[in-house]
Structure formats: C-alpha cells, structure tokens
Biotite code that builds the C-alpha atoms (Angstrom):
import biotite.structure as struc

atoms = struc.array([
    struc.Atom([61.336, 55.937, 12.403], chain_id="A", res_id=1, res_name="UNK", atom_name="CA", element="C"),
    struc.Atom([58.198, 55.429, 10.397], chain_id="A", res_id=2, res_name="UNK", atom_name="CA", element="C"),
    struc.Atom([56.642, 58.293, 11.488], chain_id="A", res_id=3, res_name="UNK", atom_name="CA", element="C"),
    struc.Atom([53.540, 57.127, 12.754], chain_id="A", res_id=4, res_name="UNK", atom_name="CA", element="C"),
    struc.Atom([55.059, 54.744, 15.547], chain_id="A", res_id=5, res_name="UNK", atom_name="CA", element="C"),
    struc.Atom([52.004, 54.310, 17.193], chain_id="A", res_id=6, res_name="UNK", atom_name="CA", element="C"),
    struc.Atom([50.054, 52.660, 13.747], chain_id="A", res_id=7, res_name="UNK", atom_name="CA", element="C"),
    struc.Atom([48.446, 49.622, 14.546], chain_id="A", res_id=8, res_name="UNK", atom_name="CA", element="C"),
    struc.Atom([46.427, 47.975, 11.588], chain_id="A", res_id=9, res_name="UNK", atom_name="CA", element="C"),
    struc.Atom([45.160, 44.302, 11.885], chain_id="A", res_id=10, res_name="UNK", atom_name="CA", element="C"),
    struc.Atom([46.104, 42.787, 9.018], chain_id="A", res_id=11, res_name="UNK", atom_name="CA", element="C"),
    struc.Atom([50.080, 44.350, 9.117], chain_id="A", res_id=12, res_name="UNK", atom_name="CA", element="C"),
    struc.Atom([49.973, 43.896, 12.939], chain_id="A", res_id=13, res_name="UNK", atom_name="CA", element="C"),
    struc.Atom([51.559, 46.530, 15.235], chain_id="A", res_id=14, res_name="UNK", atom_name="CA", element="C"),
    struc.Atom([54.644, 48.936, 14.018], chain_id="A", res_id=15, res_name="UNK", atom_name="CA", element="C"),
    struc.Atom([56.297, 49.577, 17.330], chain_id="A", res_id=16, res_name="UNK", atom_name="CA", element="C"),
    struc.Atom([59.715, 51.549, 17.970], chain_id="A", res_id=17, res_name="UNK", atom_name="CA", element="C"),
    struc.Atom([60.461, 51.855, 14.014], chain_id="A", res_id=18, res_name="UNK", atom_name="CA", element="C"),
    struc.Atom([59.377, 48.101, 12.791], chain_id="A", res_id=19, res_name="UNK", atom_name="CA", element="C"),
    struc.Atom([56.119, 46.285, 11.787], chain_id="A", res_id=20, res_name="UNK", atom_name="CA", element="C"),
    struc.Atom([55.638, 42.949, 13.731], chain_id="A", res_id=21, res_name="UNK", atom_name="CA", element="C"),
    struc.Atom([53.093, 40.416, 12.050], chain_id="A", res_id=22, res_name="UNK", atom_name="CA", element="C"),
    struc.Atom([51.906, 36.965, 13.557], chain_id="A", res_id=23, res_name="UNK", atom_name="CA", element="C"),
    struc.Atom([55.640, 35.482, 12.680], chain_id="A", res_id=24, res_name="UNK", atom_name="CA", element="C"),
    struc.Atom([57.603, 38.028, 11.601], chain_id="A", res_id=25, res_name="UNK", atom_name="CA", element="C"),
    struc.Atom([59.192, 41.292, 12.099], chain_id="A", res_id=26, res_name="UNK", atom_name="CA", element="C"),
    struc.Atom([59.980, 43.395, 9.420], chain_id="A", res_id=27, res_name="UNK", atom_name="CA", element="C"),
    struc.Atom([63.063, 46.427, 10.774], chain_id="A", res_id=28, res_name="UNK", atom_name="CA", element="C"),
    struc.Atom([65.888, 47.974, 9.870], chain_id="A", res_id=29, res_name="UNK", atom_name="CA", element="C"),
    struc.Atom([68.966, 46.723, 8.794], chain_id="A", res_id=30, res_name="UNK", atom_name="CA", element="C"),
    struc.Atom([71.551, 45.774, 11.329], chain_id="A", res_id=31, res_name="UNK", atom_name="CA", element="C"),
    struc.Atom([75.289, 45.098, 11.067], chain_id="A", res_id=32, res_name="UNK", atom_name="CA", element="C"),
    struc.Atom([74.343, 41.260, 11.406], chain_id="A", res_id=33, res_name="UNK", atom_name="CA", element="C"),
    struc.Atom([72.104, 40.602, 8.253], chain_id="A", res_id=34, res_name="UNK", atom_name="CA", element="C"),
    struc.Atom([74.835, 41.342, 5.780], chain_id="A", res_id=35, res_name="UNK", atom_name="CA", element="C"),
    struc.Atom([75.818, 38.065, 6.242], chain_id="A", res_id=36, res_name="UNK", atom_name="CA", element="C"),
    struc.Atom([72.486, 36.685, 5.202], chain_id="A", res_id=37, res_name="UNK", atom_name="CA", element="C"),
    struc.Atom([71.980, 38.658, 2.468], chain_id="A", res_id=38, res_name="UNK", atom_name="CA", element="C"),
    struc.Atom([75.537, 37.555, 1.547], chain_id="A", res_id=39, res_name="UNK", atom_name="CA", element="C"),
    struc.Atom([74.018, 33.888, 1.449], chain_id="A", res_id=40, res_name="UNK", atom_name="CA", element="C"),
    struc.Atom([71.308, 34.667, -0.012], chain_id="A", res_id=41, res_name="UNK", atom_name="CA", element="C"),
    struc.Atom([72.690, 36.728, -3.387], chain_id="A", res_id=42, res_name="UNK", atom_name="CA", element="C"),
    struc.Atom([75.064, 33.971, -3.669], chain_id="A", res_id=43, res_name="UNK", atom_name="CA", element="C"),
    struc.Atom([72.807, 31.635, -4.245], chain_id="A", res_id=44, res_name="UNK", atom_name="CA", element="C"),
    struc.Atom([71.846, 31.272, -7.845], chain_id="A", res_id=45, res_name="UNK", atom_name="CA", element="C"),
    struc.Atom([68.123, 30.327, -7.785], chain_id="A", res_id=46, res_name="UNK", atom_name="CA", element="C"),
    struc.Atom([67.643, 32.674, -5.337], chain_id="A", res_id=47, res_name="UNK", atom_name="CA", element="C"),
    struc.Atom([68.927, 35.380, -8.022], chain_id="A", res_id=48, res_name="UNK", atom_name="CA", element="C"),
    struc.Atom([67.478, 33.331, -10.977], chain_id="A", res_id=49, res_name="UNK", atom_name="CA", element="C"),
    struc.Atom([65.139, 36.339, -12.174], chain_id="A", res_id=50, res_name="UNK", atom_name="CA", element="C"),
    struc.Atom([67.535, 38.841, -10.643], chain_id="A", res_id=51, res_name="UNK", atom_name="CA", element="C"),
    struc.Atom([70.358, 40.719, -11.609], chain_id="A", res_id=52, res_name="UNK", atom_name="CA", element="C"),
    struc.Atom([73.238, 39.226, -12.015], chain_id="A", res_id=53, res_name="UNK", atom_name="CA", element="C"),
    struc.Atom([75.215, 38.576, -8.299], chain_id="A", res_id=54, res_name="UNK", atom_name="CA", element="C"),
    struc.Atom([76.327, 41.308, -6.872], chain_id="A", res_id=55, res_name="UNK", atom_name="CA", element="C"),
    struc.Atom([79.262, 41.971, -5.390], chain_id="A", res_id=56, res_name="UNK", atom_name="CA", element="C"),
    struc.Atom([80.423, 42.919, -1.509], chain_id="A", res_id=57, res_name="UNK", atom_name="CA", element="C"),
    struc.Atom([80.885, 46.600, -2.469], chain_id="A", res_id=58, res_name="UNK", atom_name="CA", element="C"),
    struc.Atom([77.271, 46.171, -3.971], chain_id="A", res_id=59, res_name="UNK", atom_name="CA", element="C"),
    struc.Atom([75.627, 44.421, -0.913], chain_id="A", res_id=60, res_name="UNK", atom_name="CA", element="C"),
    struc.Atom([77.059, 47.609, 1.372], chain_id="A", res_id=61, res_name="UNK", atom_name="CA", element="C"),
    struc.Atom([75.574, 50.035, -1.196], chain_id="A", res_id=62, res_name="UNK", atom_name="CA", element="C"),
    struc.Atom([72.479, 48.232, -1.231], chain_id="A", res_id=63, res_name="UNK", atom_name="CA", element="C"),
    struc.Atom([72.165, 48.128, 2.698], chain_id="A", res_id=64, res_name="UNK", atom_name="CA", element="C"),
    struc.Atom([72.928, 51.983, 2.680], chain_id="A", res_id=65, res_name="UNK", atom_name="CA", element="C"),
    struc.Atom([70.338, 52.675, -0.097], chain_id="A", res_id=66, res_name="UNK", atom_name="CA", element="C"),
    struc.Atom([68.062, 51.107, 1.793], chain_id="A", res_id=67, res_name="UNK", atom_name="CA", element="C"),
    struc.Atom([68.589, 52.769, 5.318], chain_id="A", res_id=68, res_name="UNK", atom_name="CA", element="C"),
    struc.Atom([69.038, 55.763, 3.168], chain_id="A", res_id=69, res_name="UNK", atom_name="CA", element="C"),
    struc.Atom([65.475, 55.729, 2.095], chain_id="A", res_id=70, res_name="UNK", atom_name="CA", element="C"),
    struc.Atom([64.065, 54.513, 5.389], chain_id="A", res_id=71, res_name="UNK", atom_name="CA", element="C"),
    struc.Atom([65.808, 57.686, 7.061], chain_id="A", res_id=72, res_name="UNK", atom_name="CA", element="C"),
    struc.Atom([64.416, 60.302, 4.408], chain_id="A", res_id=73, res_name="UNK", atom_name="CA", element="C"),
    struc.Atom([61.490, 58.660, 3.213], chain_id="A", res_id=74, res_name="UNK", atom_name="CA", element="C"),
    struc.Atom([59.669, 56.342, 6.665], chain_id="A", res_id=75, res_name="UNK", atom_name="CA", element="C"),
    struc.Atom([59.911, 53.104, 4.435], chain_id="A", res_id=76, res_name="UNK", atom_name="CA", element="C"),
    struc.Atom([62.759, 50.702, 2.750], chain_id="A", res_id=77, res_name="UNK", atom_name="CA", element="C"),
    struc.Atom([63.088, 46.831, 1.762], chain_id="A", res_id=78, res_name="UNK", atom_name="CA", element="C"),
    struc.Atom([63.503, 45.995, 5.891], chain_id="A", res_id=79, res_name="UNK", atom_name="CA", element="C"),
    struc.Atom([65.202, 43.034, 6.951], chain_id="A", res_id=80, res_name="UNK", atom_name="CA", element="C"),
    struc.Atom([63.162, 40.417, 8.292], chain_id="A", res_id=81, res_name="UNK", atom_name="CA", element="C"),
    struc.Atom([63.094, 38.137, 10.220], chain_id="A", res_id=82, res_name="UNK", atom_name="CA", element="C"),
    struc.Atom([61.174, 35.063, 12.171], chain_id="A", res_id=83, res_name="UNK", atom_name="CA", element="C"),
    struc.Atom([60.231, 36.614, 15.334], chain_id="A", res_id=84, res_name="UNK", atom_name="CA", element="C"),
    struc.Atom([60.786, 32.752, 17.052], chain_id="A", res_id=85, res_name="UNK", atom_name="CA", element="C"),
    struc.Atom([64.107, 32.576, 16.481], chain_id="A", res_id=86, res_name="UNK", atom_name="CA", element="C"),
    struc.Atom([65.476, 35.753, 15.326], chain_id="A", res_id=87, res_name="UNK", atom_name="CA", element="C"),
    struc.Atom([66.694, 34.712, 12.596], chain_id="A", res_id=88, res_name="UNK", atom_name="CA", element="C"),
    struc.Atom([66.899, 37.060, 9.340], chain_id="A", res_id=89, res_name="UNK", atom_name="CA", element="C"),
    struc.Atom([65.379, 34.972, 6.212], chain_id="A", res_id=90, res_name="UNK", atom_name="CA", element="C"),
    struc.Atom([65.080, 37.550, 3.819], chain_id="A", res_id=91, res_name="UNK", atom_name="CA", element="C"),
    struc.Atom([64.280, 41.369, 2.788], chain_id="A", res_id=92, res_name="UNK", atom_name="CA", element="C"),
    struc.Atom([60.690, 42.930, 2.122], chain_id="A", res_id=93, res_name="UNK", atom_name="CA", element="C"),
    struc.Atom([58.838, 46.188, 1.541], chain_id="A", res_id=94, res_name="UNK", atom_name="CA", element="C"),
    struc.Atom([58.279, 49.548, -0.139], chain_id="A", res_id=95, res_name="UNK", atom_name="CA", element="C"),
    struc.Atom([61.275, 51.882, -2.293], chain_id="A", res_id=96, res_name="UNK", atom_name="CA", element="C"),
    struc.Atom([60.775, 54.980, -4.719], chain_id="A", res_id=97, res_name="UNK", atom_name="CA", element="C"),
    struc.Atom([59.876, 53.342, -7.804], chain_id="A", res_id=98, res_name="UNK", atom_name="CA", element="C"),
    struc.Atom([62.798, 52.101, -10.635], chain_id="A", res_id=99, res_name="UNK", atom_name="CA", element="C"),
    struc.Atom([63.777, 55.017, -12.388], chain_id="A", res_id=100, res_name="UNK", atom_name="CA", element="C"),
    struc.Atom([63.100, 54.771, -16.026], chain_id="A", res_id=101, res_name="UNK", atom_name="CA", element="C"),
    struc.Atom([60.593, 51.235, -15.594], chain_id="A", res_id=102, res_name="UNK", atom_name="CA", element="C"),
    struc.Atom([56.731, 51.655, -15.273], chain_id="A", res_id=103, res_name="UNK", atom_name="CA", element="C"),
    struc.Atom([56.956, 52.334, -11.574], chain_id="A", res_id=104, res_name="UNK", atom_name="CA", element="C"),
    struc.Atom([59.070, 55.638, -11.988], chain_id="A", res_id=105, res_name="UNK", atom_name="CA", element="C"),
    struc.Atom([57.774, 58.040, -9.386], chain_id="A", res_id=106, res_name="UNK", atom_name="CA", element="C"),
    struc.Atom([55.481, 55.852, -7.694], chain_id="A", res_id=107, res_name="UNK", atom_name="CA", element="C"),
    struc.Atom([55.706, 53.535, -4.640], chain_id="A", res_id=108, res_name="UNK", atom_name="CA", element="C"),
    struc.Atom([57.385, 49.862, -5.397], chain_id="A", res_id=109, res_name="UNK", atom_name="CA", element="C"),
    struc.Atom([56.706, 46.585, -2.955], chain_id="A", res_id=110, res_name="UNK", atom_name="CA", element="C"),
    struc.Atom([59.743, 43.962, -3.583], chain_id="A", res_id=111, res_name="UNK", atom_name="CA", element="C"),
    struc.Atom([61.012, 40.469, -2.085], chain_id="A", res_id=112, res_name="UNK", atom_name="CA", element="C"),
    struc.Atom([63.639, 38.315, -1.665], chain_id="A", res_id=113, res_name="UNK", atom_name="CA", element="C"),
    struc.Atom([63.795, 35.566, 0.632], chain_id="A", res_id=114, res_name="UNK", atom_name="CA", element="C"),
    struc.Atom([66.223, 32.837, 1.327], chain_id="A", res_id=115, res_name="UNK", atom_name="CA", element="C"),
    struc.Atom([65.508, 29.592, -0.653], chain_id="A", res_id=116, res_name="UNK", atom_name="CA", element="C"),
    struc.Atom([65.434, 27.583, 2.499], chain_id="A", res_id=117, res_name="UNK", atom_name="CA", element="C"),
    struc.Atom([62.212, 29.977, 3.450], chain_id="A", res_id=118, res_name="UNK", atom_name="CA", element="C"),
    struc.Atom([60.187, 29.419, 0.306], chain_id="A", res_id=119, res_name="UNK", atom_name="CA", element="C"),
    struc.Atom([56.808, 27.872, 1.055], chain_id="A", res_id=120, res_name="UNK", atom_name="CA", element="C"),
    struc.Atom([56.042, 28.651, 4.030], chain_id="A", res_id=121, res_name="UNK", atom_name="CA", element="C"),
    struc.Atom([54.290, 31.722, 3.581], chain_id="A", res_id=122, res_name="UNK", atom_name="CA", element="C"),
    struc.Atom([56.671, 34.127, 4.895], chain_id="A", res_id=123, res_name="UNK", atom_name="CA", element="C"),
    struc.Atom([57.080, 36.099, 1.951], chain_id="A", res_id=124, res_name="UNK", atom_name="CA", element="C"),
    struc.Atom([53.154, 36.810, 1.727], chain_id="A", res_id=125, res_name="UNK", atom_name="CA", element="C"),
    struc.Atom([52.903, 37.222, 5.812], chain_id="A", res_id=126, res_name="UNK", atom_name="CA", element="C"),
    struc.Atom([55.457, 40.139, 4.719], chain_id="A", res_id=127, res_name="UNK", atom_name="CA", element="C"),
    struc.Atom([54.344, 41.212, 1.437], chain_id="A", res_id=128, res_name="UNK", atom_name="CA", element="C"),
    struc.Atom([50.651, 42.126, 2.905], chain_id="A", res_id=129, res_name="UNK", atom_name="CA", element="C"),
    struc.Atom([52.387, 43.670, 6.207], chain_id="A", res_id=130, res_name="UNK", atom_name="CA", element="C"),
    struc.Atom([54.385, 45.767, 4.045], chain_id="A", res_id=131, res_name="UNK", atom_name="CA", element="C"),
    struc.Atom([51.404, 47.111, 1.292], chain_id="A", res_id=132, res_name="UNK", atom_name="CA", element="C"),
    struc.Atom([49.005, 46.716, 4.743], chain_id="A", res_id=133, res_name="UNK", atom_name="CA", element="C"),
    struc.Atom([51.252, 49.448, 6.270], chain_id="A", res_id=134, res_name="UNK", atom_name="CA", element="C"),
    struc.Atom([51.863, 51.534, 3.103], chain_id="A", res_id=135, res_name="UNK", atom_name="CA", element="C"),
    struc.Atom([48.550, 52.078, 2.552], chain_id="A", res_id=136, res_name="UNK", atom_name="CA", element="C"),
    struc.Atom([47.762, 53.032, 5.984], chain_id="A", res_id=137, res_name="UNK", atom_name="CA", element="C"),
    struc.Atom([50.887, 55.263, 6.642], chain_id="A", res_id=138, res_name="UNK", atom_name="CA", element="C"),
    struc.Atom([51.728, 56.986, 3.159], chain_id="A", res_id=139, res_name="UNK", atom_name="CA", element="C"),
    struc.Atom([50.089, 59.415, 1.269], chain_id="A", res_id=140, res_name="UNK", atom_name="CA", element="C"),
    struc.Atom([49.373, 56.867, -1.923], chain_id="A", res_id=141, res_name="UNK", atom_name="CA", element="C"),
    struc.Atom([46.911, 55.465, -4.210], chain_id="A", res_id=142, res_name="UNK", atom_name="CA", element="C"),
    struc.Atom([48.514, 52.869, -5.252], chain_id="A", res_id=143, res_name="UNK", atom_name="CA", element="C"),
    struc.Atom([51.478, 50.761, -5.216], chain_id="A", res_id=144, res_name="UNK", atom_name="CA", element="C"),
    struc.Atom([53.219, 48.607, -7.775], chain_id="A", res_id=145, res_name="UNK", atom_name="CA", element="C"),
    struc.Atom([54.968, 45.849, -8.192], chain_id="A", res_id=146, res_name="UNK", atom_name="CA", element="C"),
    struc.Atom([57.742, 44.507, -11.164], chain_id="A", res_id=147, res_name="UNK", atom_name="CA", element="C"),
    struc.Atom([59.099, 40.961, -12.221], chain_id="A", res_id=148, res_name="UNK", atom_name="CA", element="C"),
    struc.Atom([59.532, 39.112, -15.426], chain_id="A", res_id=149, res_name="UNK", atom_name="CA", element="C"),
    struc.Atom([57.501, 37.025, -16.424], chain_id="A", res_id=150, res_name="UNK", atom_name="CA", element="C"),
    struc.Atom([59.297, 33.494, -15.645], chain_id="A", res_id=151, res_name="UNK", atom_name="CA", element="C"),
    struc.Atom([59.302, 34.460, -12.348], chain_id="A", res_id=152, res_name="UNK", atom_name="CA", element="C"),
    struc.Atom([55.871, 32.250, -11.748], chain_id="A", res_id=153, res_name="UNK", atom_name="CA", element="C"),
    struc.Atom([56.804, 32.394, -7.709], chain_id="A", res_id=154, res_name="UNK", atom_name="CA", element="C"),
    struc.Atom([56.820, 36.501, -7.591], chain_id="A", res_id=155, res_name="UNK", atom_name="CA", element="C"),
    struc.Atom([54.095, 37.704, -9.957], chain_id="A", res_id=156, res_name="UNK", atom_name="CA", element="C"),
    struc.Atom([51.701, 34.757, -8.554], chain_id="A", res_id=157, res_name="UNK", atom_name="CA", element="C"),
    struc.Atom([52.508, 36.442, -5.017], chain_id="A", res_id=158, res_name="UNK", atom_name="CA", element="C"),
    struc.Atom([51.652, 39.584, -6.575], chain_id="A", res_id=159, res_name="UNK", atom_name="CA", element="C"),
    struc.Atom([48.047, 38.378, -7.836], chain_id="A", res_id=160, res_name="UNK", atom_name="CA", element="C"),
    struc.Atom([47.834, 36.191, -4.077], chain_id="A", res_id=161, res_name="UNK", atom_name="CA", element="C"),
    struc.Atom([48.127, 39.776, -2.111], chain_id="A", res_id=162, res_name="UNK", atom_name="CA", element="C"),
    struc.Atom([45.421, 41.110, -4.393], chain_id="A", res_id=163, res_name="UNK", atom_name="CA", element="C"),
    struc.Atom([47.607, 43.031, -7.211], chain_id="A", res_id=164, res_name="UNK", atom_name="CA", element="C"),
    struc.Atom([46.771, 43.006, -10.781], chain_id="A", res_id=165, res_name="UNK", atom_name="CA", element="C"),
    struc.Atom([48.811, 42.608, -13.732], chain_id="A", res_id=166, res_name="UNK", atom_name="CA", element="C"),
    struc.Atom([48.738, 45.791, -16.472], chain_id="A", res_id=167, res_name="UNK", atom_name="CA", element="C"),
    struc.Atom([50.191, 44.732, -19.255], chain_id="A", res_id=168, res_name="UNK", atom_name="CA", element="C"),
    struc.Atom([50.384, 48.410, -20.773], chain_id="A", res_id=169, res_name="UNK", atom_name="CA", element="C"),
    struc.Atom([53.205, 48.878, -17.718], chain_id="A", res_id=170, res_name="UNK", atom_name="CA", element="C"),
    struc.Atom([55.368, 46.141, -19.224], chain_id="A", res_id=171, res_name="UNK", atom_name="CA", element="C"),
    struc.Atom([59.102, 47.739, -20.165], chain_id="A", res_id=172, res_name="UNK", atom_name="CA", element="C"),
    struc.Atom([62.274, 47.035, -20.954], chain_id="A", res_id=173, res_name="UNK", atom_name="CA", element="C"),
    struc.Atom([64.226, 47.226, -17.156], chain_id="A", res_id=174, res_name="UNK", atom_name="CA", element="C"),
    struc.Atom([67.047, 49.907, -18.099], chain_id="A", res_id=175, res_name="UNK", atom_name="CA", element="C"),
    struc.Atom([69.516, 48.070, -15.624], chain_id="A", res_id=176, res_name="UNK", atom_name="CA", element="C"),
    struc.Atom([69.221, 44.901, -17.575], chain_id="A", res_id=177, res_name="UNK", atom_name="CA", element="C"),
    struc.Atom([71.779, 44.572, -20.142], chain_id="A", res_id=178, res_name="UNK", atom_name="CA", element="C"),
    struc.Atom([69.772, 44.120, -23.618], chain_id="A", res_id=179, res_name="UNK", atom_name="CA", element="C"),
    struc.Atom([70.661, 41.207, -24.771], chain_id="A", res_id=180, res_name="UNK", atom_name="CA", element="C"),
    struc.Atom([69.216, 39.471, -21.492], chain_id="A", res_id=181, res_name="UNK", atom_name="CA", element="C"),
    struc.Atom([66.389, 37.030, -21.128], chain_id="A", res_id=182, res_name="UNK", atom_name="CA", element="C"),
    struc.Atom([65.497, 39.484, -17.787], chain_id="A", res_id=183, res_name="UNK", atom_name="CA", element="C"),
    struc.Atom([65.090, 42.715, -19.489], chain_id="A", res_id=184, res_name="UNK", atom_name="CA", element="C"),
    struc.Atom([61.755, 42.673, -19.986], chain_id="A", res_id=185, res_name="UNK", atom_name="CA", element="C"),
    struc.Atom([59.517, 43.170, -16.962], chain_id="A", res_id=186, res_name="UNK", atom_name="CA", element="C"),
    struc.Atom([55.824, 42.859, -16.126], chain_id="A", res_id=187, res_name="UNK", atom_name="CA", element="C"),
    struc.Atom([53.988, 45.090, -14.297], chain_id="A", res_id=188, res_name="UNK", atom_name="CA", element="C"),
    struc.Atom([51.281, 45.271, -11.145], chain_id="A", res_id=189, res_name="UNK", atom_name="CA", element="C"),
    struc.Atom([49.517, 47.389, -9.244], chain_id="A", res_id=190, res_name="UNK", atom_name="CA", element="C"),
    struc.Atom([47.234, 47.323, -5.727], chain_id="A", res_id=191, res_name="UNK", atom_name="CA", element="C"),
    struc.Atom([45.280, 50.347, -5.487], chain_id="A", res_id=192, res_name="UNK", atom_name="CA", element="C"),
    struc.Atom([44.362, 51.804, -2.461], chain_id="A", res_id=193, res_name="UNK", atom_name="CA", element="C"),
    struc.Atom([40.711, 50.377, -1.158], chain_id="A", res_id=194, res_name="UNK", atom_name="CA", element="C"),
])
C-alpha cells in the first residue's frame, strides 16, 4: 500500500502490510471505526483551538476519503493511529500534497492531531518522526514542511523537537482561513533530507 512494504528503518520502525509500526504505535489506514474518534476529537474545542473552525459530519467523511484518496494514488496520507497496547485510535499523523496556495504548495506536508486526553505523552512525536522517518526513506523528496500559527506553542515546538526549522520567508496568509481570523496567518518549517 506504501509501495515499499518491505521498508524497515530504525528510527520509524517496520512498515509491514501497508502501515508503519513504532515502539507504541501504529500508524494505518483509516477504518470504518475511527470516525468516531475523530468525531470526538474535532468536537472538542481545544483540540481545534488553532484549527479550522469544527467541521461538520459531511466534512469528517470527506476528510477520511481525502485522505484514503491520497494514500491510494500517492503511498502516503494523515493515517490513523493508534496505541498498539490497546488498539485504541488517539489521533491522526503523517504526510499530504502540500496546501494549495500556502508556502507548502507542491511540496510534501507532515501534520497532527491528537486527542487531548493523549497530549504529553509523547505520542505525537513517536508519530511525527515515524512519519518524516518513513518519508524520507520511501519518497522521492528533499524536504518536507510543516505549517501552524504561531500561538500554537504545542505544534511548532514539535516541529523544532523532530529537528525542523522555522523560515520565516514561508509565512502566508492560509487561503482557507476566513480574513478577518486570528488563524490566518501561518508559520512555516521545513526538515530537509540528511
């Protein structure tokens, strides 16, 4: 499903039968069961603090096909993920096509969201390095970048912890956002390849 089925890197751990499997975690594709979650999750307002606004059930479907969408023609989406201990689905991580229109246009995008009862505990960098571990390794990419705004201390200090770099000439105005909100301006980074 990723292509290369048979990548192992240490740091991402092992991607075996379509999904990468780290230390604690397993990052695969969506199933019928997450929507749930992710139902939880956008309804929770810190959760979607530096987000846009909540979206609604028609937008959580779209999202989940957009995502296998990409995973089937590209090798790579935001997977579901979840604690391999348990099973249970605490959040979303990886690699999209870049926002169209933002700094990132054309280019190779890492994003996040996890459910606020999973902050803390490392999960989201466990997934986060997995996720630009594996890109690296499996697509044909110098670089990969990352957005936020610039409140969002938790996300852009992840950013810096998995060894990205802010560029402040990549800063934009997000053309989703409507203009008059405090979230239209994002911040920019990028991990190049090593």
């Amino acid at each position: 499903m990723f292509g290369r089925t048979d990548l192992s890197c240490g740091a991402c751990g092992a991607v075996v039968g379509g999904v990468i499997v780290t230390e604690r975690l397993v990052l695969r594709p969506y199933a019928a069961r997450d929507r749930a979650t992710i139902v939880a999750h956008i309804a929770d307002a810190e959760v979607m603090r530096y987000l846009n606004p909540v979206p609604t059930d028609a937008d959580v479907d779209a999202m989940i096909e957009r995502q296998n969408g990409y995973l089937a023609t590209l090798g790579y989406c935001f997977w579901s993920v979840e604690v391999r201990a348990t099973g249970a689905m605490i959040g979303v991580c990886g690699l999209k096509p870049g926002t169209a229109g933002g700094s990132l246009d054309g280019a190779v995008e890492i994003g996040w969201r996890f459910g606020r009862d999973h902050w803390g505990q490392g999960f989201a960098r466990e997934a986060a390095q997995a996720s630009l571990d594996w890109g690296f390794a499996t697509l044909p990419v110098d670089r990969v970048g990352a957005i936020t705004v610039a409140a969002n201390v938790r996300s852009w200090t992840l950013m810096e912890r998995i060894g990205m770099v802010r560029d402040p000439d990549g800063d934009f105005d997000h053309p989703s956002v409507p203009d008059d909100s405090p979230l239209k301006r994002h911040i920019t980074y990028w991990k190049v390849r090593s």
